[in-house]
C-alpha positions, -999 to 999 in steps of 0.1 A, spaced: 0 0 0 13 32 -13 4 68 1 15 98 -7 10 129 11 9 164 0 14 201 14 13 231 -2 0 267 -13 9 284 17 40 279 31 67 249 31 53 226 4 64 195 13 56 154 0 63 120 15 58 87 11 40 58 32 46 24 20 25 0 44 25 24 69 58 35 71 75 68 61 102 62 37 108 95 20 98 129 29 110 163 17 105 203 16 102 218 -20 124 247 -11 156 219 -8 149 216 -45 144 247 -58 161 264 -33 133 294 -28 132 297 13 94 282 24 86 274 -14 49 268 -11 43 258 -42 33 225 -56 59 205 -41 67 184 -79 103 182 -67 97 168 -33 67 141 -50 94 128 -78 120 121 -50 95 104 -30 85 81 -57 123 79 -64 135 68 -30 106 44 -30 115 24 -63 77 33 -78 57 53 -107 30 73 -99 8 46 -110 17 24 -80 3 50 -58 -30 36 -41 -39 72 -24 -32 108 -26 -34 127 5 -41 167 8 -32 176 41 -63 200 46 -96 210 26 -96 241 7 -132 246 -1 -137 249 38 -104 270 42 -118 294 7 -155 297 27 -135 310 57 -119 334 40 -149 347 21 -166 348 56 -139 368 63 -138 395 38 -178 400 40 -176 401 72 -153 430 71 -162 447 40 -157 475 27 -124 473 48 -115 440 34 -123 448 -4 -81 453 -15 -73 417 2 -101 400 -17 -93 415 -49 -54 404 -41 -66 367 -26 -92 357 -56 -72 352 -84 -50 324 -69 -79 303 -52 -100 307 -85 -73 302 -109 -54 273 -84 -59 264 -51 -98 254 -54 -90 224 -79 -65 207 -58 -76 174 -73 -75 180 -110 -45 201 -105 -27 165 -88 -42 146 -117 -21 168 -144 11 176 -128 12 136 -118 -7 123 -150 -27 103 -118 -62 86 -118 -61 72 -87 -83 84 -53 -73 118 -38 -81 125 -5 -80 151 19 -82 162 57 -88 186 78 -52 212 84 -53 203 119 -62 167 117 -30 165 96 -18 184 124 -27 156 154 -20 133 137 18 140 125 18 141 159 2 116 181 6 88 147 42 90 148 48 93 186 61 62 206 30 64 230 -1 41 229 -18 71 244 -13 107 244 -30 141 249 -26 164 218 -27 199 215 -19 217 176 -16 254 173 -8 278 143 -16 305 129 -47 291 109 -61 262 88 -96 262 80 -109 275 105 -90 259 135 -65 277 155 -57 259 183 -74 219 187 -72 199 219 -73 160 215 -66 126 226 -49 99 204 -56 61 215 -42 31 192 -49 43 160 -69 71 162 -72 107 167 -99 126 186 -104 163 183 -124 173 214 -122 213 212 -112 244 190 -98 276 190 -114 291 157 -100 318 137 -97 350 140 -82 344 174 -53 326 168 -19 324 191 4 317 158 -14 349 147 -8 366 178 27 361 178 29 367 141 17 404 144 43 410 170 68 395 150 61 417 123 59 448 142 93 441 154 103 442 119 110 407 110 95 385 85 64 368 93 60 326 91 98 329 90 115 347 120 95 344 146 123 325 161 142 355 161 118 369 186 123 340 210 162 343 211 154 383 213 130 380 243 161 370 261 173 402 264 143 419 273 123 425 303 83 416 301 72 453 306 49 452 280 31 419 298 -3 435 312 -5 459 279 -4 426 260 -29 410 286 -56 436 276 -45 421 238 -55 387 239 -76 374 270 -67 338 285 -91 320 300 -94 293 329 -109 270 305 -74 266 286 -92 288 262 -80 333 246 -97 353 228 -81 382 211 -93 416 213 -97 420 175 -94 456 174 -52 459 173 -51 436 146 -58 441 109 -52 404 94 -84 395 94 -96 423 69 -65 437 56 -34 431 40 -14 440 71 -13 422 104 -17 454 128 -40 482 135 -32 518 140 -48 510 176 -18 481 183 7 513 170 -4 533 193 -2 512 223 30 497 213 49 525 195 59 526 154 71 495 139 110 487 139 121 490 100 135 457 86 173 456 90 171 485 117 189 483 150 171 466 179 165 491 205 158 479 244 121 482 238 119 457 211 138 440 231 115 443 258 78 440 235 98 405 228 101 394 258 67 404 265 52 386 241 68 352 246 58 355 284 22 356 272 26 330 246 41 305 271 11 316 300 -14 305 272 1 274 260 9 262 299 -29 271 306 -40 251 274 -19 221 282 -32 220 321 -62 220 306 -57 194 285 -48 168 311 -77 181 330 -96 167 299 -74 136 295 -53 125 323 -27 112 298 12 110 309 19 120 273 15 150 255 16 154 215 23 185 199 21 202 162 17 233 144 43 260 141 41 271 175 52 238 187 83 250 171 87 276 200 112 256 226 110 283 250 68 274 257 78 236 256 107 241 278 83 248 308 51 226 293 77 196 304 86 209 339 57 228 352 26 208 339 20 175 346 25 157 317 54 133 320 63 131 287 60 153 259 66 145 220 69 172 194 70 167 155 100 176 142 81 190 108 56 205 130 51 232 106 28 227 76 55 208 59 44 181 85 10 187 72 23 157 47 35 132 67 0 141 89 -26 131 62 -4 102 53 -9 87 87 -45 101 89 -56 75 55 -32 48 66 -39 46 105 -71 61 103 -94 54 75 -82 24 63 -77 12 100 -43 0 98 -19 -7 129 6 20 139 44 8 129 64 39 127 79 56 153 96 84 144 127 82 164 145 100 140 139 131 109 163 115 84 137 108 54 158 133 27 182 126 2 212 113 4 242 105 -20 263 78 -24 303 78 -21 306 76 -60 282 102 -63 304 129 -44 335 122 -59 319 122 -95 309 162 -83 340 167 -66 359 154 -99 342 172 -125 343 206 -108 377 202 -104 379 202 -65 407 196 -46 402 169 -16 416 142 9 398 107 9 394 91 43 384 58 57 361 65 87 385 56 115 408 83 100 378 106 92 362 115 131 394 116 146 404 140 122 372 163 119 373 160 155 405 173 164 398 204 132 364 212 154 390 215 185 412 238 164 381 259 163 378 257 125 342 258 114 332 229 94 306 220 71 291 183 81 273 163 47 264 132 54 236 104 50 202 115 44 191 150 46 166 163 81 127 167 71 117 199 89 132 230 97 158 216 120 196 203 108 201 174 130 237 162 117 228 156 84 233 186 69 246 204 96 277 231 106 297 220 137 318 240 154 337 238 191 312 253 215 341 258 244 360 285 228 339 318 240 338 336 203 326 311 183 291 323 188 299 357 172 325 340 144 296 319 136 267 347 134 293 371 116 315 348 90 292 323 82 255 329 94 256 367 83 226 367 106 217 388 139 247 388 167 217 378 194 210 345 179 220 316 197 237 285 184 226 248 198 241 219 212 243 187 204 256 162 229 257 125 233 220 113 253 236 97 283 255 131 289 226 151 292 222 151 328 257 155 331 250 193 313 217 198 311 185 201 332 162 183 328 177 152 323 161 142 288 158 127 254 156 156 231 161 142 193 146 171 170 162 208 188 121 214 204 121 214 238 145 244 258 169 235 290 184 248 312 225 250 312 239 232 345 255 264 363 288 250 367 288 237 327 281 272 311 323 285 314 327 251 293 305 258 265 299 294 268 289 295 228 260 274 234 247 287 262 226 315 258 227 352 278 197 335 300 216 302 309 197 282 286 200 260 251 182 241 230 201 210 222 203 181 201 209 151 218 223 120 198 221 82 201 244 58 182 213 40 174 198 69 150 230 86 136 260 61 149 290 82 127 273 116 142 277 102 178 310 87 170 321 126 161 311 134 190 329 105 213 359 117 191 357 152 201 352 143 241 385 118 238 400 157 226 385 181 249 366 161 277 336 176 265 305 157 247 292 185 233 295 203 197 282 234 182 250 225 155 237 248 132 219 244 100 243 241 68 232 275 49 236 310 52 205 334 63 175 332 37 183 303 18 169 265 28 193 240 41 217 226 19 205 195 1 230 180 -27 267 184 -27 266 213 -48 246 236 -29 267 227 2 302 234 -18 285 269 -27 280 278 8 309 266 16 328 288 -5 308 317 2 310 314 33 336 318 64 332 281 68 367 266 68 368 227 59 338 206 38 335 176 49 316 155 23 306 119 29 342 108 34 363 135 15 377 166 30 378 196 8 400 226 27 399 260 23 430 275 11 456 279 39 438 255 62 463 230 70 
């Protein structure tokens, strides 16, 4: 049994493939054509999933859509009538797309696939639940999926048991906490549905003073419920995501690029405070509902480690499991699950322990790219290789780690990853300045071997996909003072030699060096362009970069100069 699931026409279009249940390829479109949250119709991502899984099109039984787009194009003509006149220059801006494309989602599959087989679809936050729950090593779990919007869900609360997925409330749009956090993230002058990130790190820095302004904002309830007070914001009429009344609270928007001043800073800080008060009131409210140990989570905002940081230690749910794609991109992988598991009534077999679905090449295939272009390079045998990278990463050169299949979601998790040595104190800014070109507040993760966590780390736990925020042991932080952030804490990687053996081996290489199981992890690319995905794109940012040694499969390629 073949499924293939399907994202797209927002943001990060993504595809993968099920075969009997199991994941065996998934991918972001913006890997291919190397547009940053392509949202397009992800053709690149569908042909290598039918690639990696040996079939034709024709051997697909199903095609999954992760949500249903006459529902989602009703909401948004509610919307605008709602709000007319107000509303009239985003209609005339949104029309043309959902009448000319995103209303025929299945005879638009049918041509670009030449397919006749059945096309199905889901609900956006049924995808959602379950990329989450489906995938999750628990029998039973609470779930809760947040985002900005899908249909008309915001925010869902639900159970999984077995094989299925039960959505027991919503949060409908227009209040929405991705929203919410949006709008801020725009008025602090970064991009929205890609930096809000940057406001996490940022709110750091800041001091909550905004907090009971913000209250008066969005209104969170004792019912794990928030509604917002629709009058700051202009999204829901307007192509903007702000009203004058929000300026006038909160002061002018910061200009793109602009310096950060203490009260963005500040409006940061505020604003992840309330996020995390109304995600820790949601999830207490969940196991109210539920009484699971286990706690599922989706949706972009489950991307915000700061919130899950403290939904693990201050609720009580024991565990908690977030998808690594929790972002629409995961919206694939979601409806996949949701026909297999769900309709069909099949048995759960995949676990997703690990996010490695991508691409990968073989030996051959890198030296055939590294020949024809002409590149210089050293060929290793492995037992020669991590000693070697390990004792370059000691030297505090920055290098560029390509191996095995590439990470599905947003996250590099030694695949396509840049490793650096996270005990010399100016890493952090050589990072953000040479190679990142990004903001010199941003943090940089660690990764560290899984047995060594408690060792560094509080809490003391497994945390495969960069989600979930610690706390950096006091007495560790003068060791790794570039991974621990101006507020003590990190968001690591933590690495089995079961799920990425020569990644761990790295690692036990660099410890024999330094005594330290811990390396610097950042995503192989440079700021506003996807993760690397072939050898070529990761040569080019390699040599655009400040990065100082490639290391490909099992060839070295060194800068010039770099002994």
């Amino acid at each position: 049994m073949n499924i293939l699931g399907i994202s797209c026409f927002y943001h990060d279009a993504a595809a993968c493939l099920m075969k009997d249940g199991r994941v065996v390829a998934a991918a972001e479109e913006e890997r291919f054509t190397r547009k940053k949250h392509d949202f397009d119709f992800p053709i690149n991502a569908i042909e290598y999933c039918l690639r990696e899984g040996n079939i034709s099109i024709d051997e697909v039984d199903y095609v999954g859509f992760y949500e249903k787009p006459l529902i989602k194009f009703e909401r948004i003509l509610f919307s605008y009538m709602a709000t007319f006149p107000r509303s009239f220059g985003a209609y005339l801006k949104a029309m043309p797309l959902w009448l000319g494309q995103k209303l025929w989602i299945p005879s638009l599959i049918r041509r670009e696939l030449d397919y006749n087989g059945k096309v199905l679809f889901t609900d956006h936050h049924m995808s959602h639940a379950a990329s989450a729950f489906l995938f999750s090593p628990f029998e039973e779990a609470a779930i809760l999926t947040t985002d900005g919007v899908g249909e008309w869900s915001t925010t869902t609360y639900g159970v999984g048991r077995g094989n299925k997925v039960e959505i027991m409330k919503e949060i409908r749009y227009p209040h929405s906490l991705g929203l919410f956090y949006s709008a801020v993230t725009a008025h602090l002058g970064f991009k929205v549905n890609n930096d809000e990130y940057k406001v996490m790190g940022l709110a750091s820095y800041g001091k909550p003073t905004y907090y009971d302004a913000l209250k008066k904002v969005i209104d969170i309830r004792p019912d794990g419920s928030y509604r917002l007070d629709m009058s700051y914001f202009a999204y829901h009429y307007g192509l903007t995501m702000l009203s004058d009344k929000f300026r006038q609270e909160f002061g002018e928007p910061r200009k793109p690029e602009s310096e950060i001043s203490q009260q963005n800073m500040d409006l940061a800080a505020s604003v992840q405070l309330v996020l995390e008060e109304a995600l820790l009131n949601a999830a207490n409210h969940l196991y109210e509902l539920t009484h699971a140990d286990a706690l599922c989570m989706a949706g972009g905002v489950a991307l915000n480690c700061v919130a899950n940081g403290r939904i693990l230690s201050e609720t009580p749910f024991k565990d908690i499991w977030v998808q690594p794609a929790a972002g629409d991109d995961g919206g694939s992988v979601g409806v996949a699950a949701y026909i297999w598991n769900m309709l069909l009534d099949k048995p759960r077999v995949h676990v997703m322990n690990d996010a490695y679905l991508g691409p990968s090449f073989t030996t051959e295939e890198v030296r055939a790219f590294l020949d024809k272009e002409g590149i210089s390079y050293e060929e290793y045998d492995i037992e020669e290789l991590l000693p070697l990278t390990a004792q370059m990463i000691a030297d505090s050169l920055i290098v560029g780690w390509f191996q095995g299949r590439m990470e599905f979601g947003p996250r590099a998790l030694g695949s396509r990853s840049i490793l650096a040595n996270p005990c010399d104190p100016d890493m952090k800014d050589i990072l953000n300045d040479r190679v990142k070109h990004r903001e010199d507040f941003r943090p940089f993760a660690p990764v560290l071997l899984r047995e060594k966590v408690g060792e560094y780390l509080k809490p003391d736990y497994p945390m495969p996909f960069m989600v979930i925020l610690s706390e950096v042991r006091e007495e560790k932080r003068a060791e790794i003072p570039s991974v621990t952030h101006v507020d003590g804490t990190a968001r690591p990687q933590t690495v089995t030699k079961e799920h990425n053996g020569i990644y761990y081996d790295l690692i036990v290489e660099f410890e024999k060096i330094t005594g330290t199981p811990v390396l610097i992890n950042t995503s192989f690319n440079v700021r506003g362009e996807p993760i690397v995905c072939t050898p070529e794109n990761a040569y080019r940012c390699f040599a655009g970069t400040g990065i100082d040694v490639l290391v490909m499969d099992r060839f070295v390629i060194r800068k010039n100069g770099i002994a």
